[in-house]
N, C-alpha and C positions, 0 to 999 in steps of 0.2 A: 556485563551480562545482565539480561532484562531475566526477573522472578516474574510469576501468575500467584503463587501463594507466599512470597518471604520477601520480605523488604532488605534489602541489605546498604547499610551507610556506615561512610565513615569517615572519624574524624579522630584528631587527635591520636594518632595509631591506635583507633580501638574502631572494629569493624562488629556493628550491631545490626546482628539474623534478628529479624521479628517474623514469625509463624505470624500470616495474615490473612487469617480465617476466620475474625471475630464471629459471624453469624451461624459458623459452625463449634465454634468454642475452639477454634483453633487445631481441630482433630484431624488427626493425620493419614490422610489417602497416599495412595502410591508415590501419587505426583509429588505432595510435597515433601515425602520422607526421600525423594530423587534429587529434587530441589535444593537441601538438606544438605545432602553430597556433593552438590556443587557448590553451593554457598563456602563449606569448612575448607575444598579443595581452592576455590579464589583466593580465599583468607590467608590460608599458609603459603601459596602461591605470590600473593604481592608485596612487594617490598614496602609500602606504606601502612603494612598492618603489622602490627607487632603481639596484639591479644583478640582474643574474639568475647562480648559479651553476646548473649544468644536470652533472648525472652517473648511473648508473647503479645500480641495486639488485642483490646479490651480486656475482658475481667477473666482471663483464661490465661494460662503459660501455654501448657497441650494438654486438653481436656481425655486426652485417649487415641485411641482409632477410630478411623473412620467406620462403623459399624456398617454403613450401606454396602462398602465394598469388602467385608468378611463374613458376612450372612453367608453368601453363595458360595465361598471359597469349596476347591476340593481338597484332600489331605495333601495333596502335591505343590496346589498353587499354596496352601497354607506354610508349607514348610516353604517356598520360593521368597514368599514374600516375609518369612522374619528371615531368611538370612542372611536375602537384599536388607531389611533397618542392619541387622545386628553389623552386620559388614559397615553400613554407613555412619551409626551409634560410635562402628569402635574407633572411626577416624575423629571424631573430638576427642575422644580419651588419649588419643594417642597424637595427637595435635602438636608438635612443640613450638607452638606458640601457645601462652593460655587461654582459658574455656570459659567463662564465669555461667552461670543459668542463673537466672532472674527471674523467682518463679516471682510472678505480679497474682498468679489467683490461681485455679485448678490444673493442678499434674499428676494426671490420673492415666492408669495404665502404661501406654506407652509415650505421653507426657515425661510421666514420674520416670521412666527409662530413658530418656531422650536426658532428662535433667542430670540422672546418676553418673552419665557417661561422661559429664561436664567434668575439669578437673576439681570447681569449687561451686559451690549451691549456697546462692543468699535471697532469702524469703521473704516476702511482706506477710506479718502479721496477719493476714485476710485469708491468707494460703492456706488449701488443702489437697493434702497426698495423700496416692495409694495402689495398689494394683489387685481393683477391681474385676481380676478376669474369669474368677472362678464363678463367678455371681452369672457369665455368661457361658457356662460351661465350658471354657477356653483356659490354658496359662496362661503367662507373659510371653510373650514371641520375641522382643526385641532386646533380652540381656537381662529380662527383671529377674528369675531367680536366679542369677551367678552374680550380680553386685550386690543386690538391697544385703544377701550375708553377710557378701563382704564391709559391708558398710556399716552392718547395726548388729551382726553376729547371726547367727545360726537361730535361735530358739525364738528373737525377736522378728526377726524374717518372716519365718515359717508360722509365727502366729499371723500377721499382717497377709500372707500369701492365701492361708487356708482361711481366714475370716472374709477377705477382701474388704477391712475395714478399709475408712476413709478418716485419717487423721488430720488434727492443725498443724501450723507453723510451728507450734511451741513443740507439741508432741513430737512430731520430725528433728528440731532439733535435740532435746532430751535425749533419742534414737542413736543423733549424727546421721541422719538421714540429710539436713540441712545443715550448714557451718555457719548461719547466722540468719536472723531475724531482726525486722527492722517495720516501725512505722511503714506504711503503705507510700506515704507522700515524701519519705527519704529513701526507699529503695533504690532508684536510678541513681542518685547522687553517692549514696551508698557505695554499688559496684561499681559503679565508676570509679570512686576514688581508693579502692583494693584493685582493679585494676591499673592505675596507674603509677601505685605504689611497686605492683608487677613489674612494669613498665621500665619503672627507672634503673631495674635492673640490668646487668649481663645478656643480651636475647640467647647467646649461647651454654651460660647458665643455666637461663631458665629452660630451655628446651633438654640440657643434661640432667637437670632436678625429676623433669615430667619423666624422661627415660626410665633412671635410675628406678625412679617408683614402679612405674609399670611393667620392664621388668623382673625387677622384685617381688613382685608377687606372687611370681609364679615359682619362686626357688626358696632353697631353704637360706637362713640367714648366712652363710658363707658363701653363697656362692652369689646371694644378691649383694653381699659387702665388696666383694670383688667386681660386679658389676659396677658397684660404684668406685672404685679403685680406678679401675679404665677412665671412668667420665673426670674423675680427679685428677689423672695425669695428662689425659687428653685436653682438655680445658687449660694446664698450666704452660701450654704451646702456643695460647690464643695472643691475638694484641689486647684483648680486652682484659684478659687477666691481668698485664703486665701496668693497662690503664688504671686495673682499680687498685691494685697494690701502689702504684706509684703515690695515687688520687689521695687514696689513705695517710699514708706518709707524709703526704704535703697539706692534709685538712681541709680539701677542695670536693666541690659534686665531680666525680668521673665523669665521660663523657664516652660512652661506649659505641662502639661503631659495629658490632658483630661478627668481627671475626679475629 
């Protein structure tokens, strides 16, 4: 598959989306939030990818939306078009392969929502979040107020939503908005090597871990415990269970084949 805005490569099972819009900050028009949904759908699709790291081109992760193309909108195309993102948003979150975002500089607006949906968010230093929308008399369209609470609580949210401040990497993480912060010139090395620590995993594991959570979320703690119950006894059918259990016992790297 040939992208116009997202670079897609990969290597060592980790398939890396780059938003590649540098001279727009990497903000997101139709196309590329289209793009977006093809990229995640290859990803889980081939069998040579086992995680996705997703980050930005130059000094932007995703700077926002595309502002040219929501000036004009009407209330219909406005609702059309969050919930074509949200719909495309929720297919990383719900990815069972992993997600990493790598924010490299500005995740602002639907950036910052693009990143949330990731399963795990690690930062350079240089990074700044936010969801600036109110400041354009707009909300979040694409999922910002249903995670940033879930992410950082209620009252912390709903301060960041109604200000439209723009915070750093430190502050996002203090939040849990971010799960790590890193020198600028070790971030790539960085997720790279939490991804591949992912990696050496179970891929049917970890695709029952991402379930499990997800959801969980939405139930109360019994009936998300029994969610996990299922993935727990489902799992104990696999050859790779049988691989790592065995792997254990004899003090050797497993060697997992995914099913």
């Amino acid at each position: 598959m040939s992208y116009q805005f997202l670079t897609f490569v990969v290597a060592d099972r980790i398939a890396t989306i780059t938003v590649n819009r540098p001279d727009k900050l990497n903000a997101l028009n139709d196309a590329t939030i289209a793009e977006l949904g093809v990229a995640i759908d290859e990803a889980i699709a081939r069998d040579d990818v086992g995680g996705v790291v997703l980050t930005g081109a130059g000094r932007a992760f995703v700077a926002g939306a595309d502002i040219t193309e929501l000036a004009d909108q009407t209330p219909l195309d406005a609702v059309r078009r969050a919930r074509a993102g949200q719909l495309i948003f929720r297919r990383y979150e719900t990815s069972p392969k992993p997600t990493i975002a790598v924010i490299n500089g500005f995740a602002l607006g639907g950036g910052c929502e693009l990143a949330m949906a990731c399963h795990v968010r690690i930062a350079s230093e240089l990074a700044k979040l936010g969801q600036p929308e109110v400041k354009l008399g707009i909300v979040p369209g694409y999922g910002g107020t249903q995670r940033l609470p879930r992410l950082i609580g209620r009252g912390a949210a709903l301060r960041l939503l109604l200000t439209g401040e723009i915070i750093s990497a430190s502050e996002a993480f203090r939040l849990g908005l971010v799960d790590q912060v890193v020198a600028a010139d070790a971030l790539v090395d960085t997720a790279t090597g939490v991804m591949r620590a992912m990696l050496a995993n179970a891929p049917l594991a970890l695709a029952g871990c991402i379930e499990a959570v997800n959801r969980g979320a939405s139930l109360d703690i019994e009936e998300g415990c029994r969610v996990e119950s299922d993935q727990f006894g489902t799992l104990s059918s696999t050859a790779d269970m049988r691989e790592g259990m065995q792997a254990f016992l004899e003090k050797r790297t497993p060697s997992f084949v995914g099913h």
